[in-house]
N, C-alpha and C positions, 0 to 999 in steps of 0.2 A: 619126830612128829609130836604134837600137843596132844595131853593127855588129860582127860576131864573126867570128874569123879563127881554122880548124882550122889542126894541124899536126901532125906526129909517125907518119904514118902510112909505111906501108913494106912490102915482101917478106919475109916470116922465114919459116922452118923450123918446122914442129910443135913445139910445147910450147915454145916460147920468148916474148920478152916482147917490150910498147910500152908506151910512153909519149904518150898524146895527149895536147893540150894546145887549149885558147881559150883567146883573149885577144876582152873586149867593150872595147868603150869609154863611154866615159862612166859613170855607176854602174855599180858592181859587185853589188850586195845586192840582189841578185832571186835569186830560184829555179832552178834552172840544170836542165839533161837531157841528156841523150847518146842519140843513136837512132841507129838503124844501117839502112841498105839494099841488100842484095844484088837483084844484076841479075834483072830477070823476078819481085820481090819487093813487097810494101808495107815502105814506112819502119817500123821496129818498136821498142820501146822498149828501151833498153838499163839508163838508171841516171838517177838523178835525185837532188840536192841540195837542201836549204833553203838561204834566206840566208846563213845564217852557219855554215854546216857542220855542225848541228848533229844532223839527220836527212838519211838518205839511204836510197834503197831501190835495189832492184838486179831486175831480169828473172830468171825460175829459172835459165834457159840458162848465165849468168854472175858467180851468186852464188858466193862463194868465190872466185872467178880472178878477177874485177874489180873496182879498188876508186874510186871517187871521191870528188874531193877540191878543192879550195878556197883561195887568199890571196885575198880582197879588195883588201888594201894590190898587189896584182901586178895587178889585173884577169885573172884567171885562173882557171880548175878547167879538171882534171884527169884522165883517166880512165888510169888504170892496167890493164895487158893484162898475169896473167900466165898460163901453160900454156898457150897457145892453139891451137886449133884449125882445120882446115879449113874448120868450118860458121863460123867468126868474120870472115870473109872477106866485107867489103859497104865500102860508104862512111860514113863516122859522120862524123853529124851535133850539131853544137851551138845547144842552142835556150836562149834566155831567156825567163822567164814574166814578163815588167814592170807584171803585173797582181799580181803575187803570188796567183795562183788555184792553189794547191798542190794541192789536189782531183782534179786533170787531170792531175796529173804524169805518169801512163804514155801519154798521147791526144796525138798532132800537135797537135791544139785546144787545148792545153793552154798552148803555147806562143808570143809573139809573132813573132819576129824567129829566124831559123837563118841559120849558115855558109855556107860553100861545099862544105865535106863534106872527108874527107882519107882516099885509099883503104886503107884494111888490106886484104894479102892473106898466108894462111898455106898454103904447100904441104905436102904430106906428105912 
């Protein structure tokens, strides 16, 4: 099975930025997601990629302040944090669709295989 490793996660200040990052192994050219979970929460969708970067869509919460992004050649996407906020404060997750069911991209279901998670937290 595909095996994807968060990282990039950390303590900042209101309105400042991250950089998350996965790395999968083995192919890269699936459909990639970003979901996020704060405590006492359901997992919720945060941002989702095509294959080849070509399309991506983003939750209202996070349009504009966060962008994702993609190398294949690196086994990698992206998730970019900037201005953030207190309510951005959970654990984000990285999921692969190895089905390529695009359809599903904002649903858990949508996805095969998730991370371990890498906590974001923003204090005021």
């Amino acid at each position: 099975q595909a095996q994807l490793v968060e990282s990039g996660g950390g303590l900042v200040q209101t309105g400042s930025s991250l950089r998350l990052s996965c790395v999968i192994s083995g192919r890269a050219t699936y459909p990639m997601g970003w979901f996020r979970q704060a405590p006492g929460k359901e997992r919720s969708f945060v941002a989702a990629i095509s294959w080849n970067g070509g399309v991506t869509h983003y939750s209202d919460s996070v349009r504009d302040r966060f962008t994702i992004s993609r190398d294949n050649a690196q086994n990698t996407v992206w998730l970019q944090m900037n201005s953030l906020k207190p309510e951005d404060t959970a654990v984000y997750y990285c999921g692969v669709d190895v089905k390529r069911s695009g359809s599903n991209y904002a649903a858990e279901w949508g996805y095969d295989y998730w991370g371990q998670g890498t906590q974001v937290t923003v204090s005021s």
